[in-house]
PDB file of N, CA, C, O and CB in Angstrom:
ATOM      1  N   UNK A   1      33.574 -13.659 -21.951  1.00  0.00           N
ATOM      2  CA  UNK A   1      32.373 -13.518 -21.147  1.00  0.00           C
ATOM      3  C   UNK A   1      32.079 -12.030 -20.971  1.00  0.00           C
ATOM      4  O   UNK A   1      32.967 -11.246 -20.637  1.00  0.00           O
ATOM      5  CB  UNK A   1      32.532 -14.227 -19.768  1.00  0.00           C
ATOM      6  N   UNK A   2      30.998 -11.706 -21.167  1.00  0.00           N
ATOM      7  CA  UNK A   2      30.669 -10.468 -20.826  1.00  0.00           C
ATOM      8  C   UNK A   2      30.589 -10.218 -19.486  1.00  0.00           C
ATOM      9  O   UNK A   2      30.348 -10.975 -18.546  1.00  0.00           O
ATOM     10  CB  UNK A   2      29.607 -10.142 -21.367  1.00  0.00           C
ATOM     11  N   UNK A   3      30.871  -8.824 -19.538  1.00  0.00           N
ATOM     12  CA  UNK A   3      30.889  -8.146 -17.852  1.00  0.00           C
ATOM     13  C   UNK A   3      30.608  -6.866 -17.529  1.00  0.00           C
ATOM     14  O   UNK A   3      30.347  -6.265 -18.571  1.00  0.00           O
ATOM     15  CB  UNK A   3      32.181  -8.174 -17.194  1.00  0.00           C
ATOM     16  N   UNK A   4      30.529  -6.093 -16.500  1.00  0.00           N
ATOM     17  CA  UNK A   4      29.923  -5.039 -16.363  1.00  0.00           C
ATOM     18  C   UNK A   4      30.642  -4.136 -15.534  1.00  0.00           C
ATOM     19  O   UNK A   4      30.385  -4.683 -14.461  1.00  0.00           O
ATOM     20  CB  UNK A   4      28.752  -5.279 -15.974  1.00  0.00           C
ATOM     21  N   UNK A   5      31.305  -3.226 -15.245  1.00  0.00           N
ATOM     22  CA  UNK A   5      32.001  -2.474 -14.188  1.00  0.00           C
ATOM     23  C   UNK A   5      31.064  -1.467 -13.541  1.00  0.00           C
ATOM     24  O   UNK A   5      30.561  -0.473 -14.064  1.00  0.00           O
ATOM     25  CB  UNK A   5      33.240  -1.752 -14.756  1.00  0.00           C
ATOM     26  N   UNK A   6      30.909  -1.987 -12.117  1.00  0.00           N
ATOM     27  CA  UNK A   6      29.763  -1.539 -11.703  1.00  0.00           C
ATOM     28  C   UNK A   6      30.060  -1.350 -10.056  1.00  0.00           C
ATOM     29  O   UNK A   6      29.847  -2.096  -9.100  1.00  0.00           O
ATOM     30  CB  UNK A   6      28.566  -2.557 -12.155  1.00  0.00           C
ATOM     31  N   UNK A   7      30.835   0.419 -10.204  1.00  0.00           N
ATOM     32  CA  UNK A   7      30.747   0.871  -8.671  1.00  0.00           C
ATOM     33  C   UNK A   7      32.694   0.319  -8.489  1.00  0.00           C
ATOM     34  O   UNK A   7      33.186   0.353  -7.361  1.00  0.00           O
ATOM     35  CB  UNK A   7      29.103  -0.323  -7.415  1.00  0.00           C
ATOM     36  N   UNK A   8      33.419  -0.059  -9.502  1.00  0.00           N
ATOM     37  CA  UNK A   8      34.875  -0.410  -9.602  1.00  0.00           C
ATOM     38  C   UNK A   8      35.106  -1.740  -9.673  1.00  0.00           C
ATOM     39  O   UNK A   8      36.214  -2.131 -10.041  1.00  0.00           O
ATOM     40  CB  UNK A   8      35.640   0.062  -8.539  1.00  0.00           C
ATOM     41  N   UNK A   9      34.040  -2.691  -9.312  1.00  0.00           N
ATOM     42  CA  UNK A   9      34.204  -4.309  -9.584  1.00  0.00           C
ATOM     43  C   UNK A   9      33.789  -4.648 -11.106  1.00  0.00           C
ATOM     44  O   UNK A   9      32.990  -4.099 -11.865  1.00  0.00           O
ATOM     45  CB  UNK A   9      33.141  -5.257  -8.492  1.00  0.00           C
ATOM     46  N   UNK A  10      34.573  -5.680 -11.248  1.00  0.00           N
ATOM     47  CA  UNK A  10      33.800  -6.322 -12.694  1.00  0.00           C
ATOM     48  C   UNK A  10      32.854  -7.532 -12.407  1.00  0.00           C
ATOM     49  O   UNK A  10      33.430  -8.442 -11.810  1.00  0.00           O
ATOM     50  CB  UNK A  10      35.000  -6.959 -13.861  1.00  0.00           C
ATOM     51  N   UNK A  11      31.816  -7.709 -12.632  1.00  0.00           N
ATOM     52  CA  UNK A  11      30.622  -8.097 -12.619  1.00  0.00           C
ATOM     53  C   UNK A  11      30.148  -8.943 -13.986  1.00  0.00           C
ATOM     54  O   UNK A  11      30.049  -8.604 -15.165  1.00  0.00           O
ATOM     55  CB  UNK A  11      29.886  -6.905 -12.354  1.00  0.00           C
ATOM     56  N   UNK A  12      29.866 -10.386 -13.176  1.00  0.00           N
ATOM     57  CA  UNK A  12      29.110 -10.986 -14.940  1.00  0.00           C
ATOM     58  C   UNK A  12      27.483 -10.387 -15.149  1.00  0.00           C
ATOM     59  O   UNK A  12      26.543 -10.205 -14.376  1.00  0.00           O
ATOM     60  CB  UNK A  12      28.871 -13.232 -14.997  1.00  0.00           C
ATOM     61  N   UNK A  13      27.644 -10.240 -16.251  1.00  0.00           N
ATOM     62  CA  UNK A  13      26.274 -10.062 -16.796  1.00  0.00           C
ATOM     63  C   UNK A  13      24.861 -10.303 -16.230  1.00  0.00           C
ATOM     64  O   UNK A  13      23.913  -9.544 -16.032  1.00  0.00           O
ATOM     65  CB  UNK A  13      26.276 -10.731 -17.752  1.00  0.00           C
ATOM     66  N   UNK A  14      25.066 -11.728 -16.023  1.00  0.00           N
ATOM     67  CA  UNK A  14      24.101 -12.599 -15.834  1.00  0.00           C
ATOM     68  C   UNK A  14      23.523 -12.111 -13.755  1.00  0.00           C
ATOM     69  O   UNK A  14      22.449 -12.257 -13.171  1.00  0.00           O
ATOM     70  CB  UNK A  14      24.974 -14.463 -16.283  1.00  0.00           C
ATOM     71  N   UNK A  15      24.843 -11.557 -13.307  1.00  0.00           N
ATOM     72  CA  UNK A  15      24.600 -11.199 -11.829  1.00  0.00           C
ATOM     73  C   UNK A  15      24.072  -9.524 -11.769  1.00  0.00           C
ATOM     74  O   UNK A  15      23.875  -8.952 -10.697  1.00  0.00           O
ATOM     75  CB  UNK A  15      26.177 -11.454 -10.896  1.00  0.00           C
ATOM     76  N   UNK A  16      23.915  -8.969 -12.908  1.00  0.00           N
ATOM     77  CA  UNK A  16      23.303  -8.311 -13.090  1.00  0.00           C
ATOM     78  C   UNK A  16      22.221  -7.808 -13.425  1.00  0.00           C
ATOM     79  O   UNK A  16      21.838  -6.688 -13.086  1.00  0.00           O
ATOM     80  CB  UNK A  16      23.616  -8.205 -13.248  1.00  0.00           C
ATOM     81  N   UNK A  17      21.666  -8.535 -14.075  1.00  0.00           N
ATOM     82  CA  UNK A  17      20.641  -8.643 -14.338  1.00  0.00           C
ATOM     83  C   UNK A  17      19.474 -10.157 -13.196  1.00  0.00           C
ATOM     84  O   UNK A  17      18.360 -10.613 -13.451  1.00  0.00           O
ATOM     85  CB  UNK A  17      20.992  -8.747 -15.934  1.00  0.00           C
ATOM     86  N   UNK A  18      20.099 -10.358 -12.431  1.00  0.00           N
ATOM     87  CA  UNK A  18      19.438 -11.090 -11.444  1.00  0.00           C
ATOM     88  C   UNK A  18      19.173 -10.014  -9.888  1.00  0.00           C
ATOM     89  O   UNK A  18      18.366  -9.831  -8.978  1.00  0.00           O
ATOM     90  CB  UNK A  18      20.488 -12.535 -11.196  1.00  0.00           C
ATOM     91  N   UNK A  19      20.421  -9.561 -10.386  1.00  0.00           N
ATOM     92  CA  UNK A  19      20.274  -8.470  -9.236  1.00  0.00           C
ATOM     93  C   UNK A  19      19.153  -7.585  -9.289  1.00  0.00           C
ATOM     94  O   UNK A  19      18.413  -7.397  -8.323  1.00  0.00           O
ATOM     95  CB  UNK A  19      21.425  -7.573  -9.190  1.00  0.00           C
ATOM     96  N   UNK A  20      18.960  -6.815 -10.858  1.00  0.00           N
ATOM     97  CA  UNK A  20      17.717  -6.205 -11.302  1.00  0.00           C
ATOM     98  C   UNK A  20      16.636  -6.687 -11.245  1.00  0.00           C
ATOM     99  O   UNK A  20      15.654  -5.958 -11.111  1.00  0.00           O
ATOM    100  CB  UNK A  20      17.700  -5.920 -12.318  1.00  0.00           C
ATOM    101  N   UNK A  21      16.513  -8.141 -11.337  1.00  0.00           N
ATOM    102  CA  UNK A  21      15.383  -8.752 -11.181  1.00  0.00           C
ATOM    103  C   UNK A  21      14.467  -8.607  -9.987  1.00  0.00           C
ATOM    104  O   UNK A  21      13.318  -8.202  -9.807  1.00  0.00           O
ATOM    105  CB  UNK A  21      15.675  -9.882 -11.316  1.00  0.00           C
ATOM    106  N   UNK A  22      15.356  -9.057  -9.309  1.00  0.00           N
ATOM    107  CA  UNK A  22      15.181  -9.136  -7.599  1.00  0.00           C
ATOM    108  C   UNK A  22      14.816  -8.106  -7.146  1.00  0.00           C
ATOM    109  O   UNK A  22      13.940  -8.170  -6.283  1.00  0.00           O
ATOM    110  CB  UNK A  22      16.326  -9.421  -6.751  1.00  0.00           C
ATOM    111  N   UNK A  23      15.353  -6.735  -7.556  1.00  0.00           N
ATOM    112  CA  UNK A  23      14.680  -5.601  -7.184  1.00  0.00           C
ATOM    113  C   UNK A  23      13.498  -4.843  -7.702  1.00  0.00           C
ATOM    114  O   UNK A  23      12.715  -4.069  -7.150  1.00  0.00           O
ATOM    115  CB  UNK A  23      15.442  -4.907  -7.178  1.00  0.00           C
ATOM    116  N   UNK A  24      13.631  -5.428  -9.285  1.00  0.00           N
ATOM    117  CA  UNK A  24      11.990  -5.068  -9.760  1.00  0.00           C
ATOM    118  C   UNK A  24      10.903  -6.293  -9.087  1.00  0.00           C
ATOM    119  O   UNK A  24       9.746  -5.882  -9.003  1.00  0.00           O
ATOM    120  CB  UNK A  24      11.844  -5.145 -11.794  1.00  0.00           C
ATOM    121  N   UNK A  25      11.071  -7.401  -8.714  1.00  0.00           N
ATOM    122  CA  UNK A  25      10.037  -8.123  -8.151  1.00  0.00           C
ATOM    123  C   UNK A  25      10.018  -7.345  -6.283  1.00  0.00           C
ATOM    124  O   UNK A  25       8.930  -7.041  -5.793  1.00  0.00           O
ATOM    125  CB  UNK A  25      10.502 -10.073  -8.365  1.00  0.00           C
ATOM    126  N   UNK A  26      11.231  -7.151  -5.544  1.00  0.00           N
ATOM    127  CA  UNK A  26      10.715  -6.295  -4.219  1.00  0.00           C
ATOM    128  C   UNK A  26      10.089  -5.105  -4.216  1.00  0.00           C
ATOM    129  O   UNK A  26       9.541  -4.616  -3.228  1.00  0.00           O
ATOM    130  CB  UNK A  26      11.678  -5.970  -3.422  1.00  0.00           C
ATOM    131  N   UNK A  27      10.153  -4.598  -5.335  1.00  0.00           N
ATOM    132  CA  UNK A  27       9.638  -2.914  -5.528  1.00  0.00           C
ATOM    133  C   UNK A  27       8.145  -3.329  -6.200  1.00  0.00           C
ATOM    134  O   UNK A  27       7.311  -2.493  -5.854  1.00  0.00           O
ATOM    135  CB  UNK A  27      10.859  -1.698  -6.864  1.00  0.00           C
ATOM    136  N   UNK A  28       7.683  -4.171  -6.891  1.00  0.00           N
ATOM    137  CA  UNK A  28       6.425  -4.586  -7.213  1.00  0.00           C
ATOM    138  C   UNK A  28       5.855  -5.134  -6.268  1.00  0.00           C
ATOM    139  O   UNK A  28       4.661  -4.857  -6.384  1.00  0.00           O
ATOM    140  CB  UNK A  28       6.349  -5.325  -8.170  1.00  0.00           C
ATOM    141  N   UNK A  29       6.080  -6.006  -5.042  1.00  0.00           N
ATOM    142  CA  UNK A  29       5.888  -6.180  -3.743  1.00  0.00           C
ATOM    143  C   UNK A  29       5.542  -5.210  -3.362  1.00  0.00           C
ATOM    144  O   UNK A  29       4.329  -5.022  -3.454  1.00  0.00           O
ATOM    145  CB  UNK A  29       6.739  -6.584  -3.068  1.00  0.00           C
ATOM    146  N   UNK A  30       6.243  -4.291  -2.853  1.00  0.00           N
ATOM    147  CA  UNK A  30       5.799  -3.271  -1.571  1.00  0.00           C
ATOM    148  C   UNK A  30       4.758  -2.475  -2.782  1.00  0.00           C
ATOM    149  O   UNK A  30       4.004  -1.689  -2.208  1.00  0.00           O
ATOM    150  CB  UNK A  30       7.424  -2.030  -0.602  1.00  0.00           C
ATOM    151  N   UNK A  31       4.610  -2.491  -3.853  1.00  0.00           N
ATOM    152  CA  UNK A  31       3.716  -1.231  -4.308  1.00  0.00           C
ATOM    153  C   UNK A  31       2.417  -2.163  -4.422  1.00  0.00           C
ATOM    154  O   UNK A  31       1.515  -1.329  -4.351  1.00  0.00           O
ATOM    155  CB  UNK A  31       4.242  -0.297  -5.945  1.00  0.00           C
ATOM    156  N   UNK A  32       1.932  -3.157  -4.530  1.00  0.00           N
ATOM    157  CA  UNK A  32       1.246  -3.954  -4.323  1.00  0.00           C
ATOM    158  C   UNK A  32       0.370  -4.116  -2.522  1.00  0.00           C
ATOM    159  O   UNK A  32      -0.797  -4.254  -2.152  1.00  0.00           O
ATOM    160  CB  UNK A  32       2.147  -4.934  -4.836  1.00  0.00           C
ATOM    161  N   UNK A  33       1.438  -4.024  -1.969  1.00  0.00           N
ATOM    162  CA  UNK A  33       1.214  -4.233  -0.720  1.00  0.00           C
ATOM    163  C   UNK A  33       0.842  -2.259  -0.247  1.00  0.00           C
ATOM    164  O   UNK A  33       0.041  -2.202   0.687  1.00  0.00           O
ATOM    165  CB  UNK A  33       2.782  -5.210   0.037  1.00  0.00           C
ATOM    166  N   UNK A  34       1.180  -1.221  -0.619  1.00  0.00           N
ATOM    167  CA  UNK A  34       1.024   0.263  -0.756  1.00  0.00           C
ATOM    168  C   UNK A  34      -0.752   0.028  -1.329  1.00  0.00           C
ATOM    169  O   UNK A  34      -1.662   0.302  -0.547  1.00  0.00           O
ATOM    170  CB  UNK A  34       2.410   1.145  -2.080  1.00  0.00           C
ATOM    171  N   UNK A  35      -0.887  -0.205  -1.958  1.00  0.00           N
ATOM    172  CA  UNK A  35      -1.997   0.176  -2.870  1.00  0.00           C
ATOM    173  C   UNK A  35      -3.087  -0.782  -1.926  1.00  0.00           C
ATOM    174  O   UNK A  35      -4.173  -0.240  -1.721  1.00  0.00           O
ATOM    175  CB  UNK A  35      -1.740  -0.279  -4.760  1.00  0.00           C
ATOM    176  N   UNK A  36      -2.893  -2.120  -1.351  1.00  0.00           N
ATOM    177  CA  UNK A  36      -3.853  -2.315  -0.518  1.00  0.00           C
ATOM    178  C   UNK A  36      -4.255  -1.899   0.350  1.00  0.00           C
ATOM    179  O   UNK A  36      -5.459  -1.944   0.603  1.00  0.00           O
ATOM    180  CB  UNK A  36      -3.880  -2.943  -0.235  1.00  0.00           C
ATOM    181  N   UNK A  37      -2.964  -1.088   1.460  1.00  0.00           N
ATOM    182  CA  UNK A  37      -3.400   0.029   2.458  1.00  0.00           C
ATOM    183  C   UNK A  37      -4.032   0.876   2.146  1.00  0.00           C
ATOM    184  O   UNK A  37      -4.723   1.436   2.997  1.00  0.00           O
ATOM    185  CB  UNK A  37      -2.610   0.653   2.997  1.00  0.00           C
ATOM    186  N   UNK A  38      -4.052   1.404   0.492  1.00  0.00           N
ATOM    187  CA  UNK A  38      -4.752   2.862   0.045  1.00  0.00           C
ATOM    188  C   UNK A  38      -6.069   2.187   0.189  1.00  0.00           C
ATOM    189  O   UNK A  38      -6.938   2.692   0.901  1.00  0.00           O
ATOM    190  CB  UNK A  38      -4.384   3.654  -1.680  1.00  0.00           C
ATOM    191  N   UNK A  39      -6.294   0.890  -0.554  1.00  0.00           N
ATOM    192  CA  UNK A  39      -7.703   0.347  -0.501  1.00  0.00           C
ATOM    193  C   UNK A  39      -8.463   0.411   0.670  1.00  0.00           C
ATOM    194  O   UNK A  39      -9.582   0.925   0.692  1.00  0.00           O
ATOM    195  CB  UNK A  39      -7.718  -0.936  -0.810  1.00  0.00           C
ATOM    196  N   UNK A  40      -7.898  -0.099   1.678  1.00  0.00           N
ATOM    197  CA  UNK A  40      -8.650  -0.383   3.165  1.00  0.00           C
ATOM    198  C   UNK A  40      -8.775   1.056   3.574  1.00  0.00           C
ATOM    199  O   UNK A  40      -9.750   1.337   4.271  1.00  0.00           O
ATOM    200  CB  UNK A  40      -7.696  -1.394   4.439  1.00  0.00           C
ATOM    201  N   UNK A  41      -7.962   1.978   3.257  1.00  0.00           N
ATOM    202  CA  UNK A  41      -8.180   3.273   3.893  1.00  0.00           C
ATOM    203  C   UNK A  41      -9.342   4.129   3.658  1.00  0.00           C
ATOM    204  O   UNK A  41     -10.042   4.817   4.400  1.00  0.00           O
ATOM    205  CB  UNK A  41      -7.180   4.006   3.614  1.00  0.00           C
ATOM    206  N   UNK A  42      -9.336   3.683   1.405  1.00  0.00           N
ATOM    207  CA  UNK A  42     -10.241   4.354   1.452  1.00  0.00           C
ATOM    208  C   UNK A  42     -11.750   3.698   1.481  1.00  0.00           C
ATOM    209  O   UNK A  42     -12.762   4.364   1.695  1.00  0.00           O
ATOM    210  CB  UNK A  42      -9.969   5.116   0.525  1.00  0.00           C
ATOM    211  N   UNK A  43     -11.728   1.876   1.158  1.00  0.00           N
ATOM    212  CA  UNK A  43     -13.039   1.957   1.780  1.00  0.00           C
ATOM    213  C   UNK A  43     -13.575   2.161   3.336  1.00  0.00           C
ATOM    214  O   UNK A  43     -14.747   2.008   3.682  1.00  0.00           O
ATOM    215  CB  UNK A  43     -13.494   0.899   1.421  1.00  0.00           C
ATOM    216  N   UNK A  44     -12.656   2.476   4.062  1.00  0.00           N
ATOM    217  CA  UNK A  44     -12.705   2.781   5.391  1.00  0.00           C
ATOM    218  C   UNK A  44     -13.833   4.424   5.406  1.00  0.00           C
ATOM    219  O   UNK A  44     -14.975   4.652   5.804  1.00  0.00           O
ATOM    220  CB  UNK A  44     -10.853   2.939   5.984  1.00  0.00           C
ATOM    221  N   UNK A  45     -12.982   5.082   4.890  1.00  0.00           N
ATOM    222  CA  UNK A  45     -13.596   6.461   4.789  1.00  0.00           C
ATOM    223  C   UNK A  45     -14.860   6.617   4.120  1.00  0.00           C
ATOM    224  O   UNK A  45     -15.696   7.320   4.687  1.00  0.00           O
ATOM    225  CB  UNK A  45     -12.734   7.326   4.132  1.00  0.00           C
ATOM    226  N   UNK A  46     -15.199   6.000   2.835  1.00  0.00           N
ATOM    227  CA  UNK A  46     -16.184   5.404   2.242  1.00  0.00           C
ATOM    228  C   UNK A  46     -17.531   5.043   3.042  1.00  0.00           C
ATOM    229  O   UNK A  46     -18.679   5.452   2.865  1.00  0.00           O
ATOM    230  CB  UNK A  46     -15.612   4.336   1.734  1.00  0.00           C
ATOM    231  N   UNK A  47     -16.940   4.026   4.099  1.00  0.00           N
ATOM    232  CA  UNK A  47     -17.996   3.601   4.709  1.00  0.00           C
ATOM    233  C   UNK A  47     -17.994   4.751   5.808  1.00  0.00           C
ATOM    234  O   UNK A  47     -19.067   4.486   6.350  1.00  0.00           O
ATOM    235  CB  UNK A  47     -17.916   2.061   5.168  1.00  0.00           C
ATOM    236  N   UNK A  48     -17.595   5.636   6.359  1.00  0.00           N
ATOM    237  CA  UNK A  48     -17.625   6.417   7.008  1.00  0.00           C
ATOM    238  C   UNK A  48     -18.691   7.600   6.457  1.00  0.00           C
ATOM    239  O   UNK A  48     -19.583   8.003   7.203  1.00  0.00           O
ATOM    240  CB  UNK A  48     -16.368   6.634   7.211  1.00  0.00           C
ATOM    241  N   UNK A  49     -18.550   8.048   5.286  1.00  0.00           N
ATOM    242  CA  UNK A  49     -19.258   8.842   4.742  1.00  0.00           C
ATOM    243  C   UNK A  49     -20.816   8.164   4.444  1.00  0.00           C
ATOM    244  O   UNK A  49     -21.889   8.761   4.530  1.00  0.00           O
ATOM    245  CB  UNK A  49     -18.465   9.287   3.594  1.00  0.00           C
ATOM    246  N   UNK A  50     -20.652   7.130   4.172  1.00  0.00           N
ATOM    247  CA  UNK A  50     -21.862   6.165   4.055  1.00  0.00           C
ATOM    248  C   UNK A  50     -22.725   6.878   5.250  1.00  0.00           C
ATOM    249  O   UNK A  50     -23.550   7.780   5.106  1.00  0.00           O
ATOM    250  CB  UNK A  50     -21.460   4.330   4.332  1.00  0.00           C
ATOM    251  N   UNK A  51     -22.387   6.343   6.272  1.00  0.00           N
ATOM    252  CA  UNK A  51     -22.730   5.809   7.589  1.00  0.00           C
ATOM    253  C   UNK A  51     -23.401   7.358   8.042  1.00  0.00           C
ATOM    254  O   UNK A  51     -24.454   7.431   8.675  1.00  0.00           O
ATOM    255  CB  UNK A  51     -21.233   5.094   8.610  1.00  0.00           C
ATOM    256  N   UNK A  52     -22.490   8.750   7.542  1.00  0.00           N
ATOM    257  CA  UNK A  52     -22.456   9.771   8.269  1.00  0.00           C
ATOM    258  C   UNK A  52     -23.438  10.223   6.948  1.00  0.00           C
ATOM    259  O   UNK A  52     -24.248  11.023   7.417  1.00  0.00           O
ATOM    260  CB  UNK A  52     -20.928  10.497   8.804  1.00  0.00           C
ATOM    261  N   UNK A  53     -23.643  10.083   5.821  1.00  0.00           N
ATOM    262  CA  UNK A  53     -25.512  10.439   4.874  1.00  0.00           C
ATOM    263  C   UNK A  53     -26.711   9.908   5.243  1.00  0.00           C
ATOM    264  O   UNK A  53     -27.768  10.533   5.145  1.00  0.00           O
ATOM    265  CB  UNK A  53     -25.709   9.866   3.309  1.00  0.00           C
ATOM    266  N   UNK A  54     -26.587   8.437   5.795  1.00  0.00           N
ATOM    267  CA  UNK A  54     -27.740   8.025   6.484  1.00  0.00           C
ATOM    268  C   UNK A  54     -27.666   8.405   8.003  1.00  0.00           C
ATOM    269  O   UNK A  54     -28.045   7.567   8.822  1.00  0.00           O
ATOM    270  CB  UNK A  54     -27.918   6.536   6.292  1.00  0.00           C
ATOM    271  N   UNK A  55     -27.288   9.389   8.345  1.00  0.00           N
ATOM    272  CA  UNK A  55     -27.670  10.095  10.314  1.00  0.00           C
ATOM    273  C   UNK A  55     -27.200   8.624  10.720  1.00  0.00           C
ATOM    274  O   UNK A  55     -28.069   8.533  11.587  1.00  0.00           O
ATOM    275  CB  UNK A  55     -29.997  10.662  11.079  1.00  0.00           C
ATOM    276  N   UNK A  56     -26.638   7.580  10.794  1.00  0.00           N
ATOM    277  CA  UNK A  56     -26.599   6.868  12.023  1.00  0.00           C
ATOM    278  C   UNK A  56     -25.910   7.277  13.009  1.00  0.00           C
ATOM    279  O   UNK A  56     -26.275   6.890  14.119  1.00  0.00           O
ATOM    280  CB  UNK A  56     -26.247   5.772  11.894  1.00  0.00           C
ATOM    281  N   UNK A  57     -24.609   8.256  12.906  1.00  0.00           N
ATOM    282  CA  UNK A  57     -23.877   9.268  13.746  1.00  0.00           C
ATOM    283  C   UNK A  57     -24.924   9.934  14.689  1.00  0.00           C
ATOM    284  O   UNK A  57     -25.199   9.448  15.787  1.00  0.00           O
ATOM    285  CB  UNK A  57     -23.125  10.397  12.811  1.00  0.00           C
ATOM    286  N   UNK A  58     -25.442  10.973  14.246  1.00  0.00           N
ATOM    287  CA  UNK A  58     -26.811  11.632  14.468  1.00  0.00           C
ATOM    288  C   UNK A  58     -27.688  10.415  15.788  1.00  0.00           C
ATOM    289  O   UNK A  58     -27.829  10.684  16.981  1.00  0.00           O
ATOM    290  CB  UNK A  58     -27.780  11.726  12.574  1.00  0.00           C
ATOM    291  N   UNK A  59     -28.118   9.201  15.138  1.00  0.00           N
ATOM    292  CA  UNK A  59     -29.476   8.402  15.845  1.00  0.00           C
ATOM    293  C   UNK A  59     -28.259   7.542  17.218  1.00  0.00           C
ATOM    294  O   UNK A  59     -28.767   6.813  18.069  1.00  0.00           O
ATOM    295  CB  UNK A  59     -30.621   6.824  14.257  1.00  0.00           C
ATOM    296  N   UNK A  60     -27.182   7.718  17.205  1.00  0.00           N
ATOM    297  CA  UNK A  60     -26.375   7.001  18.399  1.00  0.00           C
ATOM    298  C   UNK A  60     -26.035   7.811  18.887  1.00  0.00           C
ATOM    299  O   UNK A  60     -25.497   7.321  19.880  1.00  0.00           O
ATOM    300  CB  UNK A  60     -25.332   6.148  18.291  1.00  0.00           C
ATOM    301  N   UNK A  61     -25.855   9.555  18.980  1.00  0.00           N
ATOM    302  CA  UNK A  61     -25.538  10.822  19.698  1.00  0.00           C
ATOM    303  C   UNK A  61     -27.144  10.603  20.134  1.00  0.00           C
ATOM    304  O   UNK A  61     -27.151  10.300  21.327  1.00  0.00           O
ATOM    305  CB  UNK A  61     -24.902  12.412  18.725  1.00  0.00           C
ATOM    306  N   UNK A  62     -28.150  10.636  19.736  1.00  0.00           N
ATOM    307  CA  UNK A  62     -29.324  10.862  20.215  1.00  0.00           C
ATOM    308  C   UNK A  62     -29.704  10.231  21.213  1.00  0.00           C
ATOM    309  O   UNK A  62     -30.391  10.640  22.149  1.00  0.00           O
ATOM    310  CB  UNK A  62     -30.093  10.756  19.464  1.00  0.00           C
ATOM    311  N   UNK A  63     -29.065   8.751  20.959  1.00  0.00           N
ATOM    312  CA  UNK A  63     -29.636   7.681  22.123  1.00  0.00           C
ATOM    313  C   UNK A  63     -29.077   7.936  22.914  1.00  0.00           C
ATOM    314  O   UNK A  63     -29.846   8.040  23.870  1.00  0.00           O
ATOM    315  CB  UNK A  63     -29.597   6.294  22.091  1.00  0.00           C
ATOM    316  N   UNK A  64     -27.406   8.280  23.405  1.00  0.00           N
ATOM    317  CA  UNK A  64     -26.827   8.803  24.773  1.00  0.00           C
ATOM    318  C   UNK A  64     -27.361  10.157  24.779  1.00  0.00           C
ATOM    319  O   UNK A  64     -27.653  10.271  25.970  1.00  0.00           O
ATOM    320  CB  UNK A  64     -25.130   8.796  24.927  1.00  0.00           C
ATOM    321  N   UNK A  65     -27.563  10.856  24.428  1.00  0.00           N
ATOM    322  CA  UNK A  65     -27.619  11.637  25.002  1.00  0.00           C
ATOM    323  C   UNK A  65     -29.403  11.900  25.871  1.00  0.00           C
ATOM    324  O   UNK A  65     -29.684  12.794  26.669  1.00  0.00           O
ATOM    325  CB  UNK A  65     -26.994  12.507  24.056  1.00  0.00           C
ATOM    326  N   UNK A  66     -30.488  10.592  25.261  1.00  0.00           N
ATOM    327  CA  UNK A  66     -31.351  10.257  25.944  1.00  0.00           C
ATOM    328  C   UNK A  66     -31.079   9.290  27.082  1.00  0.00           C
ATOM    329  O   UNK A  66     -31.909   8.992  27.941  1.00  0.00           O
ATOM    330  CB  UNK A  66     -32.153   9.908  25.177  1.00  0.00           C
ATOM    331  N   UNK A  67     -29.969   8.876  27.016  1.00  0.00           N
ATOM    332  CA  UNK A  67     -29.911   7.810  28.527  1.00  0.00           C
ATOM    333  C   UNK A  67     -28.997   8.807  29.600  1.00  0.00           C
ATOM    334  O   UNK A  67     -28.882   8.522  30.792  1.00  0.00           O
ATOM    335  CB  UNK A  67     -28.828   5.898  28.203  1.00  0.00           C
ATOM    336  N   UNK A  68     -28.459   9.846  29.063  1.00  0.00           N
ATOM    337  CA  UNK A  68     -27.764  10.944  30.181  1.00  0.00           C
ATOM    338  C   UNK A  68     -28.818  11.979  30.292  1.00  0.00           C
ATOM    339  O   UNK A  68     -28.656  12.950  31.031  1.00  0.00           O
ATOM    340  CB  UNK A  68     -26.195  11.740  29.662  1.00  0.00           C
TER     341      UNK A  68
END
């Protein structure tokens, strides 16, 4: 049977490569789950810049500062 010495234990093959598995599917997880926060962030800012080319910033400073 094949085996692997890994860290001073001997190790089958097969638990090695499950082990790898498992960690390339959690590390594709969180970068998956990374890249949707980048999404929301940046259409966040997106719509921010939107919002701040058409003056609506500007026309809601205007209205308080007509009701004060």
């Amino acid at each position: 049977m094949l085996e692997v010495i890994l860290f001073g234990y001997d190790m089958p093959l097969w638990i090695v490569f499950l082990a790898g598995l498992i960690i390339l599917i959690l590390a594709w997880k969180l970068i998956k789950f990374a890249l949707k926060i980048l999404l929301i962030i940046a259409l966040f800012f997106i719509i921010l810049m939107i919002l701040d080319y058409t003056n609506v910033f500007n026309a809601i400073q205007n209205l308080f500062s007509g009701i004060i």
